[in-house]
Backbone as a ProteinNet text record, in pm:
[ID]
protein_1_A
[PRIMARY]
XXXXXXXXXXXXXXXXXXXXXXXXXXXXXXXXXXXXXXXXXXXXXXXXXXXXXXXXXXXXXXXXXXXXXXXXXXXXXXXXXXXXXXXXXXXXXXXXXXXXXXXXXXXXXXXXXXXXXXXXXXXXXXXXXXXXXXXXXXXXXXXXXXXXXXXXXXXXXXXXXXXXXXXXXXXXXXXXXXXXXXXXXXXXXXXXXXXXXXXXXXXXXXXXXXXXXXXXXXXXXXXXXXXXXXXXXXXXXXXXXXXXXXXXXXXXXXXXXXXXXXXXXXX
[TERTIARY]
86.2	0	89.2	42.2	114.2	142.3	199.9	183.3	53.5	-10.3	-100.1	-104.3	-81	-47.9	-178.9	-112.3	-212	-316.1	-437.2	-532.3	-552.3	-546.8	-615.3	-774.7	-786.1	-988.6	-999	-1101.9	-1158.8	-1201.2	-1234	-1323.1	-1492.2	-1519.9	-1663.7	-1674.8	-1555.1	-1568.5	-1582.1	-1496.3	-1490.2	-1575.7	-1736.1	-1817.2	-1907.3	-1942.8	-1992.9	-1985.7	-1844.2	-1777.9	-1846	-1841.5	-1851.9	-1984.7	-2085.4	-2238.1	-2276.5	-2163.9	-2198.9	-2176.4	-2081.1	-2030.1	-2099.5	-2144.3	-2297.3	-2360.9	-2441	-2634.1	-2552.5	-2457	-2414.2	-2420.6	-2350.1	-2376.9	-2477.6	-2535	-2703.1	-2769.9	-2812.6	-2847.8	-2842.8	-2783	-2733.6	-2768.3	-2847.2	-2888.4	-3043.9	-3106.2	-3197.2	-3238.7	-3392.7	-3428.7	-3492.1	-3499.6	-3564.7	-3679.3	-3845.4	-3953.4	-4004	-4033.5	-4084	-4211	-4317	-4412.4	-4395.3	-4375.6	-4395.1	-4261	-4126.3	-3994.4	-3949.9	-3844	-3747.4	-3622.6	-3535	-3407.4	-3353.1	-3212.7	-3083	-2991.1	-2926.1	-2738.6	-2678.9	-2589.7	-2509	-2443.6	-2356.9	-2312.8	-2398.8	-2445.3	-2556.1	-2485	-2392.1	-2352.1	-2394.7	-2376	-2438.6	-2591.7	-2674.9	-2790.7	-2900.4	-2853.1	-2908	-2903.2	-2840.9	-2882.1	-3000.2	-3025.3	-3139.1	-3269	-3302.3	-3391.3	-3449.5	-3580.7	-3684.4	-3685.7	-3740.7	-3763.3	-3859.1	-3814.2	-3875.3	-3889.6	-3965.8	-3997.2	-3944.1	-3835.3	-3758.5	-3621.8	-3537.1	-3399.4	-3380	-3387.3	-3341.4	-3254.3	-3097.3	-3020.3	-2897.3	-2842.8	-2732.1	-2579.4	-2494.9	-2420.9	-2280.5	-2172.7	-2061.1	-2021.6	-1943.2	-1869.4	-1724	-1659.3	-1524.8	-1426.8	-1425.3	-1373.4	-1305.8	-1273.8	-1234	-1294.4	-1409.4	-1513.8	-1462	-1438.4	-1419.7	-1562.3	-1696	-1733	-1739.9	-1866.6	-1846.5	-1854.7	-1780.6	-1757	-1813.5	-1916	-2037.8	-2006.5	-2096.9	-2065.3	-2086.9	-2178.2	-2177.9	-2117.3	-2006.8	-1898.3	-1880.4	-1855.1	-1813.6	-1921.6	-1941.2	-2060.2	-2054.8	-2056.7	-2025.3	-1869.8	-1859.1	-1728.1	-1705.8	-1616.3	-1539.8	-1638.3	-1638.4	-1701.1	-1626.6	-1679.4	-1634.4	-1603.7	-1646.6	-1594.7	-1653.6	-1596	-1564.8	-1450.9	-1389.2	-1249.6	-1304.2	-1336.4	-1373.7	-1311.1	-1268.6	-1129.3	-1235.5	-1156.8	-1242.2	-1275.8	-1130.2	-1123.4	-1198.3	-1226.2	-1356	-1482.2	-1507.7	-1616.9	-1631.9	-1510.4	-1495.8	-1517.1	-1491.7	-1457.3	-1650.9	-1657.4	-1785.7	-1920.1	-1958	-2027.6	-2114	-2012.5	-2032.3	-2093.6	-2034.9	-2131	-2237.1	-2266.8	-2347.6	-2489	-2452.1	-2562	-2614.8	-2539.7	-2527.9	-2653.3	-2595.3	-2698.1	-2855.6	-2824.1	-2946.5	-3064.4	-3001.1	-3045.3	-3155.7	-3038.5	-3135.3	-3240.1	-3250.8	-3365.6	-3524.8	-3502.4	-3597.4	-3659.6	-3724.8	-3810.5	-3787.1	-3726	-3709.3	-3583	-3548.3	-3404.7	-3349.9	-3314.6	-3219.4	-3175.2	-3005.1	-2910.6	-2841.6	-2767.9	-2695.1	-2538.9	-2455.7	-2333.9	-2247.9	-2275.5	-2145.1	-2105.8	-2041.8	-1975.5	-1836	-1728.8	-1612.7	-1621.5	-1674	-1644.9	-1733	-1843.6	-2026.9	-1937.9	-1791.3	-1791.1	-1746.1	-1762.9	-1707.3	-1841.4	-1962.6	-2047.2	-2130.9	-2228.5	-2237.7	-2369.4	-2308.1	-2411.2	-2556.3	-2632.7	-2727.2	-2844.9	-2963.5	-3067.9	-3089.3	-3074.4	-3088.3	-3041.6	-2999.1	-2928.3	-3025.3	-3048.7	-3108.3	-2978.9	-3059.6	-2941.8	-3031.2	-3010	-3046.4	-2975	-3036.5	-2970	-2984.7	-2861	-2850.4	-2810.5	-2921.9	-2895	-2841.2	-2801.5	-2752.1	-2619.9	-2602.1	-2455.9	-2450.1	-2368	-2354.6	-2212.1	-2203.8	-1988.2	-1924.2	-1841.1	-1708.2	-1649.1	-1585.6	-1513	-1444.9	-1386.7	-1193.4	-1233.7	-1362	-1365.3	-1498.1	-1486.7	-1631.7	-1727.5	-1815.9	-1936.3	-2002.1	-2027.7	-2075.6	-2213.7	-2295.5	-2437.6	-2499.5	-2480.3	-2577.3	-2518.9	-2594.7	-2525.8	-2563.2	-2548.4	-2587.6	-2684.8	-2833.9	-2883.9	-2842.9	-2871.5	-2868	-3007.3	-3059.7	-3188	-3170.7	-3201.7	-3179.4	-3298.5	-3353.6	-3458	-3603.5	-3688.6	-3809.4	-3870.9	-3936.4	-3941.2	-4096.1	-4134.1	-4273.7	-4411.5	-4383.9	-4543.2	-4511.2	-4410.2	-4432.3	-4442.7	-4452.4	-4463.2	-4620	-4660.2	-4788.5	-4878.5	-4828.2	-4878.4	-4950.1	-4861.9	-4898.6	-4858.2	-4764.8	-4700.4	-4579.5	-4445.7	-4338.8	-4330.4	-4244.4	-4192	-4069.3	-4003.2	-3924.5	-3798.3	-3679	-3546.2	-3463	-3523.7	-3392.9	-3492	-3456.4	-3506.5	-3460.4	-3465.6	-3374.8	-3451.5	-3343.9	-3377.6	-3247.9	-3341.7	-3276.5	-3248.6	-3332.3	-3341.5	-3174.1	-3137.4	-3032	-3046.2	-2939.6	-2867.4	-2944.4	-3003.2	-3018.8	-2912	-2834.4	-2785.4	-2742.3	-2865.8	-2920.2	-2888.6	-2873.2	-2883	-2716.6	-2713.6	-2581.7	-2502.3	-2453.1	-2411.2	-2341.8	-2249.6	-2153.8	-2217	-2305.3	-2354.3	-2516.3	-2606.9	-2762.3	-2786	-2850.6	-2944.2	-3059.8	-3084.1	-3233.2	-3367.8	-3467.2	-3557.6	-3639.2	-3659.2	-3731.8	-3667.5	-3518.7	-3448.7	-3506.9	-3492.8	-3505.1	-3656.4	-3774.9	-3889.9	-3915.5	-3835.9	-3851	-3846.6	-3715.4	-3644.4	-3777.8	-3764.5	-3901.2	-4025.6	-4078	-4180.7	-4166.1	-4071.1	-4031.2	-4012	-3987.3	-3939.8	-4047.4	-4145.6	-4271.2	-4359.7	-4456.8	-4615.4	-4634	-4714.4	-4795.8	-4818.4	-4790.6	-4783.7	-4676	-4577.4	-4467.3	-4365.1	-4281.4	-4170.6	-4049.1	-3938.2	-3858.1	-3687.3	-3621.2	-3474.3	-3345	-3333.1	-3205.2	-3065.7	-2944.2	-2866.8	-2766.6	-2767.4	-2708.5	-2766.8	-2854.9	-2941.3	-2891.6	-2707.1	-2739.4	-2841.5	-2817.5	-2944.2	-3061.6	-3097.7	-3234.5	-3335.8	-3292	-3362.6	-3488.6	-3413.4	-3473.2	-3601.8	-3604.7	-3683.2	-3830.7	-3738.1	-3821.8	-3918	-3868.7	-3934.3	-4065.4	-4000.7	-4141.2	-4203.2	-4160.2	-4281.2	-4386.6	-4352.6	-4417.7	-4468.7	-4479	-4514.6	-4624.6	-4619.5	-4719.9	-4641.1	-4486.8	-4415.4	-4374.2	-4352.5	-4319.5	-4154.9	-4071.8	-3892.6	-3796	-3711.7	-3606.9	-3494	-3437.7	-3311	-3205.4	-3066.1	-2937.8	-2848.1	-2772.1	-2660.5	-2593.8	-2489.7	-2314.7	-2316.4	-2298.5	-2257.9	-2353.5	-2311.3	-2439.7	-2481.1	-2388.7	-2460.3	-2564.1	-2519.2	-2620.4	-2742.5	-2720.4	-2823.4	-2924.9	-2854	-2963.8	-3032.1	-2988.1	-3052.2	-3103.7	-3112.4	-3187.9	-3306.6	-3322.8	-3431.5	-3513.1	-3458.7	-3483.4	-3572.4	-3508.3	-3592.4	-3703.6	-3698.1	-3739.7	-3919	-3916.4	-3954.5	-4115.8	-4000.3	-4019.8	-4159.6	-4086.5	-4187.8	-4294.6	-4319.1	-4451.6	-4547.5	-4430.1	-4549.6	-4596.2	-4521.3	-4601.6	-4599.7	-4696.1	-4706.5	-4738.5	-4731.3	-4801.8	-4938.9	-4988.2	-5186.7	-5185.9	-5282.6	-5384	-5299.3	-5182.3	-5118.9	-5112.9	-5242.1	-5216	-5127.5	-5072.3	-4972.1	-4985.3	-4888.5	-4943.3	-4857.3	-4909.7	-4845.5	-4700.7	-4675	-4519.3	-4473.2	-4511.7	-4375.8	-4317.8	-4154	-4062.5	-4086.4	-3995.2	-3972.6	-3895.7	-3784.2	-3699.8	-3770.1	-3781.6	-3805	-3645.3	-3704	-3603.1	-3598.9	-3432.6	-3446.6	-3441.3	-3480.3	-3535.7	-3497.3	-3425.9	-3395.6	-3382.7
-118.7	0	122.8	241.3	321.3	445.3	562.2	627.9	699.9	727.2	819.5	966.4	1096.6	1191.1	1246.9	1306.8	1370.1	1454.6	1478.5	1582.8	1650.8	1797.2	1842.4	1892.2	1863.1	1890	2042.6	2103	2206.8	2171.6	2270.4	2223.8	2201.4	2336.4	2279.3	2164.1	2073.3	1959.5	1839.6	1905.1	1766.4	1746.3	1864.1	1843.4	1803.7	1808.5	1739.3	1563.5	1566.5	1423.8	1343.5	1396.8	1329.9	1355.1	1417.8	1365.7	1276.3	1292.5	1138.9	1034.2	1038.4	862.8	846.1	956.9	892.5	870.1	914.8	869.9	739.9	694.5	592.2	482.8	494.7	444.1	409.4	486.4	456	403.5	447.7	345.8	191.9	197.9	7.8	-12	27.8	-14.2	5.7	-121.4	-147.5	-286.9	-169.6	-293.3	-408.3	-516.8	-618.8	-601.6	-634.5	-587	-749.5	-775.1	-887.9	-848.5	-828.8	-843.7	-690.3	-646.8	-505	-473.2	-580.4	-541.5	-477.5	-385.1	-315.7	-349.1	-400.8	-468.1	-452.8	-393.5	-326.8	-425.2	-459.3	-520	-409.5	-348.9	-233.1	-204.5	-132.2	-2.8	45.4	74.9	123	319.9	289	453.4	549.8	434	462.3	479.1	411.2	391.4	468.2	473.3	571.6	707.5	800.3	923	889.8	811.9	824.8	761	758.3	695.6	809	823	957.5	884.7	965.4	893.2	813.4	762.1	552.4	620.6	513.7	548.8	494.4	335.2	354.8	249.4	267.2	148.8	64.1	-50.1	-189.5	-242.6	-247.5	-326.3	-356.5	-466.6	-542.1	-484.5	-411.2	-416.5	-494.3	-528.6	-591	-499.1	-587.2	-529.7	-517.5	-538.9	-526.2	-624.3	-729.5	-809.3	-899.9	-860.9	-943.2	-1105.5	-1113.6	-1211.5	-1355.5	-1432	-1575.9	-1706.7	-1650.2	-1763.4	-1727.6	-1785	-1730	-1893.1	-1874.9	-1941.8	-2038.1	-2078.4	-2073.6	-2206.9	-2255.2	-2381	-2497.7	-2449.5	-2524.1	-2583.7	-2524.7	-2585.5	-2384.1	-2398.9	-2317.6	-2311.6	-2190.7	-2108.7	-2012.5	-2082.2	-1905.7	-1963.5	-1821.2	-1791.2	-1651.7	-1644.4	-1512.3	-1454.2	-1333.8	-1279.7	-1289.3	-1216.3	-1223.6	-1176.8	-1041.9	-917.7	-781.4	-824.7	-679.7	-712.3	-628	-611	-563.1	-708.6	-672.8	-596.6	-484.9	-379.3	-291.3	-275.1	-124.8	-15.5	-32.9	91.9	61.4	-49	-27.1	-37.2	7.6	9.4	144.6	249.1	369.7	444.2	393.8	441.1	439.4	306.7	262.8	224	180.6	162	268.1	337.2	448.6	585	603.1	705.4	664.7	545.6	450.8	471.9	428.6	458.3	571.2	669.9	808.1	875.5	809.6	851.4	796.5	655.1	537.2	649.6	673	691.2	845.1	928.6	1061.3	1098.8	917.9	958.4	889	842.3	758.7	880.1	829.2	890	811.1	665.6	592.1	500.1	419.9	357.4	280.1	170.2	79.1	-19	-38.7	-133.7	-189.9	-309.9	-376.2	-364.7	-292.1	-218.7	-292.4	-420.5	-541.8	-460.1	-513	-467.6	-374.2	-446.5	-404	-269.9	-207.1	-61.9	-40.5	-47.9	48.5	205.2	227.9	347.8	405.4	361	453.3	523.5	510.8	503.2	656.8	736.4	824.9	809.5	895.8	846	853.4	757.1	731.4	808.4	844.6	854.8	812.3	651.4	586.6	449.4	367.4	235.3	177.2	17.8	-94.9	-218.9	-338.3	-425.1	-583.8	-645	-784.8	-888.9	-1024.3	-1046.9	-1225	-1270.2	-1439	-1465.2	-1525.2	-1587.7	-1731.1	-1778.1	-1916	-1906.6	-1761.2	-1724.2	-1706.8	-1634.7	-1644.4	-1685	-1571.3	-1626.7	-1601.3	-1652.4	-1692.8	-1543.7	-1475.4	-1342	-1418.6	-1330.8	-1289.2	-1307.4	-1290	-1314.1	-1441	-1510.4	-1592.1	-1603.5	-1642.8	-1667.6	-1497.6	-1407.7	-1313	-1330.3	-1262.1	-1272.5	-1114.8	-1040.5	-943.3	-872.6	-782	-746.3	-580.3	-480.9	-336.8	-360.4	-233	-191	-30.3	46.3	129.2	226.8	323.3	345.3	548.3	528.6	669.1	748.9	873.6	914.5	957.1	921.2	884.2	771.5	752.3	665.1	627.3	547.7	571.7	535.3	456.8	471.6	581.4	604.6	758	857.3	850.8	1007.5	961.2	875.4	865.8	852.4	890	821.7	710.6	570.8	485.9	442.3	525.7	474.4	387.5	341.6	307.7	170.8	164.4	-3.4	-73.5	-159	-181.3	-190.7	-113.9	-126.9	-179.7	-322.6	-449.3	-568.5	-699.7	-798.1	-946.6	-1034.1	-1137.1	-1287.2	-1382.9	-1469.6	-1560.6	-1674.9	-1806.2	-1845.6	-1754.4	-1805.2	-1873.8	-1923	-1956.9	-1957	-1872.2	-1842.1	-1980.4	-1975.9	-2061.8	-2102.3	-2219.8	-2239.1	-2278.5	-2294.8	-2351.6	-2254	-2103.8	-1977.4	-1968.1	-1937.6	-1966.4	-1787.8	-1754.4	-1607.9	-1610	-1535.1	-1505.6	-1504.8	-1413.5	-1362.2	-1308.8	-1460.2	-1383.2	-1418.2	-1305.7	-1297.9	-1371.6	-1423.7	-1484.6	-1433.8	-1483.9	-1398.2	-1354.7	-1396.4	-1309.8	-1258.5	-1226.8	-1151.6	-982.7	-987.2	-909.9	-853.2	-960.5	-886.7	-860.8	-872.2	-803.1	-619.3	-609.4	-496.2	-410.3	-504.5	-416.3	-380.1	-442.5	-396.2	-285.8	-261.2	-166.5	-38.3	-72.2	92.1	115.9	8.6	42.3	15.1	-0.8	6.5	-71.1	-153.9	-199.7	-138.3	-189.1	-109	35.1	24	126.7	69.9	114.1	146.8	98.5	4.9	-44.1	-10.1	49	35.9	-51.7	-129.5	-202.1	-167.5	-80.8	-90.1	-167.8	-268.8	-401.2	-516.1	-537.1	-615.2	-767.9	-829	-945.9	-1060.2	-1165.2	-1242.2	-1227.3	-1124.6	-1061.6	-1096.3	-1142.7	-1148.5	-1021.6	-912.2	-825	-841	-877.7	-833.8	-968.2	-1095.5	-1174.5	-1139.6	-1109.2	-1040.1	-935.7	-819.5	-740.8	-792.7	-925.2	-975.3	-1056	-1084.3	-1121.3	-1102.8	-937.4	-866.3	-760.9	-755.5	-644.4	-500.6	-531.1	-350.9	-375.9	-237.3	-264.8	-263.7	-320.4	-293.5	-279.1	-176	-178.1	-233.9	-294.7	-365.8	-357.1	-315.4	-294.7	-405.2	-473.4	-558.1	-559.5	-530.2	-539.2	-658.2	-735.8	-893.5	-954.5	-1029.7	-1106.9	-1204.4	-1284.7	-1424.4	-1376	-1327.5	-1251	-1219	-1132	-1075.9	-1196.1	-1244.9	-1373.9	-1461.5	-1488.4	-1581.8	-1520.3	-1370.1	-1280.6	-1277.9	-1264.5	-1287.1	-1384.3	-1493.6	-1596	-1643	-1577.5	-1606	-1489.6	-1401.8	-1312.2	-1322.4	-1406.6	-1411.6	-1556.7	-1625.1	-1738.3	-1725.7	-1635.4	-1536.7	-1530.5	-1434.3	-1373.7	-1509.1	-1633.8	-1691	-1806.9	-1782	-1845.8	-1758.7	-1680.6	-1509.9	-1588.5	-1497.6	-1522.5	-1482.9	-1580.6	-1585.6	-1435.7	-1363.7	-1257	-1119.8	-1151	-1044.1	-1107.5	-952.4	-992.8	-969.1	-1038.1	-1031.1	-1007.2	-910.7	-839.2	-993.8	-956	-1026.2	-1097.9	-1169	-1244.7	-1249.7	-1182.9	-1263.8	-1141.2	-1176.7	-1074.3	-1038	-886.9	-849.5	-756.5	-756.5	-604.4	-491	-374	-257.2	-142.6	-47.7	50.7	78.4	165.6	280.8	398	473	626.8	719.7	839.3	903.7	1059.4
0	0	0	-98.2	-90.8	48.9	50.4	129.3	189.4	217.1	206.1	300.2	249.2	328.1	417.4	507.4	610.4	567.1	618.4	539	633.7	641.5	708	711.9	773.4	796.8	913	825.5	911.6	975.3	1133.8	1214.3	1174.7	1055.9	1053.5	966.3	938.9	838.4	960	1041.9	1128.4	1170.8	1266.6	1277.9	1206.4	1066.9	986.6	984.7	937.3	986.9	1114.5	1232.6	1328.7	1357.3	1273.8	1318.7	1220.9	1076.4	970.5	1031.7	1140.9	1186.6	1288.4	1334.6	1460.5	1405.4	1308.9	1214	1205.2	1119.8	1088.2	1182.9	1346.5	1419.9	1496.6	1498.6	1542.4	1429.6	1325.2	1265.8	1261.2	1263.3	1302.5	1412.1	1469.9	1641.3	1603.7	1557.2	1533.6	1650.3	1713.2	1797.4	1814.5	1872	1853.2	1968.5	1900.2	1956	1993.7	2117.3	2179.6	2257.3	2207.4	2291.2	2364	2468.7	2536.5	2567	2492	2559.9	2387.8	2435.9	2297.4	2357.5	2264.3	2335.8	2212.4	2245.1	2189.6	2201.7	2087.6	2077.4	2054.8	2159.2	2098.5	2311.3	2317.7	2374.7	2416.9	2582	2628.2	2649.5	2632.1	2590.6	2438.5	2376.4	2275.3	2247.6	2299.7	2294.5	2406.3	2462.9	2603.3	2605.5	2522.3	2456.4	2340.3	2306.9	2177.8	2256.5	2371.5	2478.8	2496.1	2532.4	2580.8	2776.9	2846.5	2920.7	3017.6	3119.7	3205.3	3299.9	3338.3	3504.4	3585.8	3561.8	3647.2	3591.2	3657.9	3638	3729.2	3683.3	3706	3732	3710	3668.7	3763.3	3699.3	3810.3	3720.8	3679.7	3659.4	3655	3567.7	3608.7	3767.9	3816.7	3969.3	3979.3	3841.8	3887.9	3976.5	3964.9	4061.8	4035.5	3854.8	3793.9	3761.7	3774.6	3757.7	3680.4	3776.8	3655.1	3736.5	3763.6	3838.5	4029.7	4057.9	4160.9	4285.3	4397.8	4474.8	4569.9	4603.9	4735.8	4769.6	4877	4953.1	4900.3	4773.5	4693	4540.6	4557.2	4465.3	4375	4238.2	4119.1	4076.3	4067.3	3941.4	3833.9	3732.2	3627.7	3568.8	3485.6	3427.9	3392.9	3305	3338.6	3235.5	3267	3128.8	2984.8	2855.6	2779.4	2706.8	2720.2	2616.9	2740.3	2851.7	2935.7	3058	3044.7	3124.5	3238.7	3361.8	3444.3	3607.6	3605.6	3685.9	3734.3	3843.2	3904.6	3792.6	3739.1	3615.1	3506	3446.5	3356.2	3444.1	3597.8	3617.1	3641.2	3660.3	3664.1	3557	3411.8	3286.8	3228.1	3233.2	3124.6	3255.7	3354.4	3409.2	3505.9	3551.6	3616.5	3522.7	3435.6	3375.3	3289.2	3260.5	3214.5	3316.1	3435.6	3514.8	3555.1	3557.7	3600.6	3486.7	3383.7	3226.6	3225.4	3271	3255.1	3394.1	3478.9	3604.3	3572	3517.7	3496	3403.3	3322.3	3224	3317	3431	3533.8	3652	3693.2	3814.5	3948.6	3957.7	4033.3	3967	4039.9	4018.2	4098.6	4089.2	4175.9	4121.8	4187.2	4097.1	4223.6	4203.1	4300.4	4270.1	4318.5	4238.3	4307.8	4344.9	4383.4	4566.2	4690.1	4721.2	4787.7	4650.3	4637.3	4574.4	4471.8	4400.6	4411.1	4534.8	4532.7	4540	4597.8	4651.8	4495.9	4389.7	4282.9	4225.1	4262.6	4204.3	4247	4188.1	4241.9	4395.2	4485.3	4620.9	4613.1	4654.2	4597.5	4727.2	4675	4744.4	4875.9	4847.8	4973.3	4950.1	5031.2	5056.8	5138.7	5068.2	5126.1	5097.7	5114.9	5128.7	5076.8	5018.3	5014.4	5090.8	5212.7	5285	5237.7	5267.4	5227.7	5383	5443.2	5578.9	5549.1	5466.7	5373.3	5336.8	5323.6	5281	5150.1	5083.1	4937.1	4894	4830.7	4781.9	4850.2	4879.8	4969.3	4963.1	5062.2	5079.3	5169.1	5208.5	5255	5443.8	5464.7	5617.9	5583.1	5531.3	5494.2	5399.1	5441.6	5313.4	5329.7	5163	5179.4	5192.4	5332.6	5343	5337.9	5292.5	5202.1	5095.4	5000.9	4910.2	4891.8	4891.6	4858.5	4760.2	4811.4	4679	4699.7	4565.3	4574.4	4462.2	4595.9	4484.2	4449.8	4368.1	4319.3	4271.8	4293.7	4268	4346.2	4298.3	4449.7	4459.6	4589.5	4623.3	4542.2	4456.3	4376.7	4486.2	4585	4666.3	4775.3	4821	4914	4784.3	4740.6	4592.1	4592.3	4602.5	4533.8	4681.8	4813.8	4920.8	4956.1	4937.7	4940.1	5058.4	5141	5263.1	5195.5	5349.1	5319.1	5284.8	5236.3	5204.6	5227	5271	5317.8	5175	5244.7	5125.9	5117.3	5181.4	5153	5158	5139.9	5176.1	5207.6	5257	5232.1	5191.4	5144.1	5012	5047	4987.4	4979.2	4815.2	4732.5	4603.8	4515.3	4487.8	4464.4	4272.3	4243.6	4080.3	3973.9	3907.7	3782.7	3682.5	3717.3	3621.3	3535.3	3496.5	3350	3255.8	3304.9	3238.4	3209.6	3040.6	3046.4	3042.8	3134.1	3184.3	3316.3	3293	3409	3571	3554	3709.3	3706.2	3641.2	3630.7	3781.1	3780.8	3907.7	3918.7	4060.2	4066.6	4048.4	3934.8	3909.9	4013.1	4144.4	4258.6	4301.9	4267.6	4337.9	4262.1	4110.4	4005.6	4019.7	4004.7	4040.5	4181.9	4272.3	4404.5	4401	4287.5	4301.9	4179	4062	3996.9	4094.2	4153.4	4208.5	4267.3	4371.6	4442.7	4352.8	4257.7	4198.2	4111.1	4063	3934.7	3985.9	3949.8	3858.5	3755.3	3770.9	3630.6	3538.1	3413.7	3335.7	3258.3	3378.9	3377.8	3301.8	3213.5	3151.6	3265.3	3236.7	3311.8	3193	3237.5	3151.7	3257.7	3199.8	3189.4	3098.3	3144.9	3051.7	3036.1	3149.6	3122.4	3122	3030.7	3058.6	3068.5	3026.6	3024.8	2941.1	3033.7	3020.6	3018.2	3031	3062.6	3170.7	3255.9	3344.2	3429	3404	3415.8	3327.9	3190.7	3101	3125.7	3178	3205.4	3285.6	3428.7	3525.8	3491.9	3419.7	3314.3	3234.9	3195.3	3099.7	3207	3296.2	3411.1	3506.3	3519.9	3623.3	3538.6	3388.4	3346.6	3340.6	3283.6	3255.8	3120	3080	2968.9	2972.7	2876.1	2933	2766.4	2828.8	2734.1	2803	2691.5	2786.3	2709.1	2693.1	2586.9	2660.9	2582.1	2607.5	2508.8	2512.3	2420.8	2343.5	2456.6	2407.1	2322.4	2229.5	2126.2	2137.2	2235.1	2276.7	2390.1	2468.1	2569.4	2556.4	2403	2409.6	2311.1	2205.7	2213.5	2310.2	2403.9	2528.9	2620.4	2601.3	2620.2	2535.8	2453.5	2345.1	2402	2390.5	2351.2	2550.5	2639.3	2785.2	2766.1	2732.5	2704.1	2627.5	2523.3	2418.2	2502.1	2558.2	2670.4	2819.5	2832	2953.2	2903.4	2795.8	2725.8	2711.4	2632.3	2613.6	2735.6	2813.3	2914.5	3111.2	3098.5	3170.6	3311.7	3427.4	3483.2	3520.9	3633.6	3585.9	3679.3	3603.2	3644.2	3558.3	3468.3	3410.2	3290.8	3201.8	3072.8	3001	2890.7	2791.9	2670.9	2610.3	2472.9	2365.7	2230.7	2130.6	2150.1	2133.6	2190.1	2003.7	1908.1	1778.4	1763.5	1767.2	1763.6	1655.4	1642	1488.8	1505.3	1370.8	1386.6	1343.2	1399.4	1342.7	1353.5	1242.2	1231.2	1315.8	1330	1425.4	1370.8	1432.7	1415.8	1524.4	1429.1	1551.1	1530.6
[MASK]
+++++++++++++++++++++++++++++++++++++++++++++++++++++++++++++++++++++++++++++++++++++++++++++++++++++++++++++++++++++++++++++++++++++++++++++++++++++++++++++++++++++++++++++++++++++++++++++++++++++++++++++++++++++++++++++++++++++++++++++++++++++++++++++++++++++++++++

């Protein structure tokens, strides 16, 4: 290949330039429609500016801990992830303003921010806690038995005076894993935390959605959910539990149409 010399570009070229390679990029972030969920393959940095906004956030984030599988009394669970460098510093870099973003398009909010790096995260509203009187993964003084939530925003039945509700809870439910993903959460763990922050019928964002468990949970509780995940195996077996839920709901919550389909995106 030959040489090729430097060009210089004006600034109002470059801005031109660099809103052609965004349309470009967004474009290609076309979502997949399941029934009442919109679910993204892409960069939730990317995708979370072109979002209007939810009423509330969901989600379990990576924790930084360098993740290969997690430990418990009952032998090895999981594996390492697979396309995220799991370091404090990519939870400083990409997770943290990730949520910071996900968070201010909601009215309510809560995530479980692992806890080794909860303190990188911005301070939240208010702190509850989920408790494993069973124990969970193995830490440095023992089996870990609770885990941080953190909720951001208001609280949706004191806003609506419904009176208080309690901001932690504890559970025996133990990880599925059948579910093939690093670190899914237990689905009553997930619709514990939806309830608390929604409404029937309310709008739920996930910007790590994973496995989707989250999304399962809203197809099962009567919300509607967006959910973004990076990864592509992920986000297929996301789909695919996803897709799963709808068609078999639970009783007294109706369920809209279950056949996927891509639609454009538009923006």
């Amino acid at each position: 290949m030959g040489r090729i010399d430097r060009v210089t570009v004006r600034p109002s070229t470059k801005s031109a330039l660099g809103r052609v390679a965004k349309e470009c990029a967004l474009s290609a972030l076309e979502p997949v429609i399941i029934g009442d969920a919109t679910l993204y393959l892409g960069d939730c940095r990317d995708v979370l500016p072109t979002l209007g906004k939810v009423d509330a956030v969901v989600t379990d984030p990576p924790y930084g801990v360098g993740y290969e599988g997690s430990k418990t009394k009952h032998g090895k669970n999981g594996f390492a992830y697979a396309s995220f460098d799991d370091t404090p510093e990519a939870i400083e870099v990409i997770c943290v303003p990730a949520i910071r973003q996900a968070m201010a398009l909601a009215r309510s909010g809560v995530m479980t921010p692992g806890r080794a790096n909860a303190h990188l995260y911005d301070v939240p509203r208010a702190m509850g806690a989920i408790f494993y009187p069973s124990g969970a993964n193995a830490g440095p003084w023992g089996f870990v038995c609770s885990q941080p939530l953190f909720y951001y925003g208001k609280c949706p039945y004191l806003a609506n005076g419904m009176g208080s509700r309690p901001d932690g809870f504890s559970t025996t439910e133990s990880t599925d894993r059948t579910v093939k993903h690093p670190c899914p959460k237990p689905l009553g763990t997930i619709k514990w935390m939806v309830a608390r922050v929604s409404f029937e019928e309310e709008t739920i964002l996930d910007p790590f959605m994973g496995s989707g468990t989250t999304g399962v949970a809203c197809a099962k509780m009567g919300r509607k959910f967006i959910g973004i995940e990076i990864e592509p195996k992920y986000f297929d077996i996301a789909c695919r539990r996803i897709e799963a839920a709808y068609a078999e709901p639970d009783m007294f919550v109706s369920a809209p149409a279950v056949k996927p389909k891509q639609e454009p995106f538009n923006f």
